[in-house]
C-alpha positions, 0 to 999 in steps of 0.5 A: 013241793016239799018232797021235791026240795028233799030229793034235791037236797040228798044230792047237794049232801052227796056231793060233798063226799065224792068232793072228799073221796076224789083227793083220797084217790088221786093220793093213792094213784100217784102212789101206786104211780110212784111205787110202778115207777121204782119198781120199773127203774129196779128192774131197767137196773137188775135188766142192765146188771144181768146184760153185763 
């Protein structure tokens, strides 16, 4: 009985941390999201520039 409550313990402690780890990750996504939409709009310019 014992050994049961240790196991269901392991991933009540695991879960907080993928709870910390997931806005670390949605942070960098709208970063990369960010960094993917100013470099998109750098070459619409550049394209725009060259069409000229």
């Amino acid at each position: 009985m014992h050994e049961t409550q240790i196991r269901s313990d392991r991933p009540l402690r695991k879960a907080p941390e993928y709870l910390i780890q997931q806005p670390q990750h949605s942070e960098i996504t709208s970063g990369a999201f960010l960094l993917l939409f100013f470099a998109a709009s750098i070459v619409s310019v550049i394209v725009s520039t060259l069409i000229r």
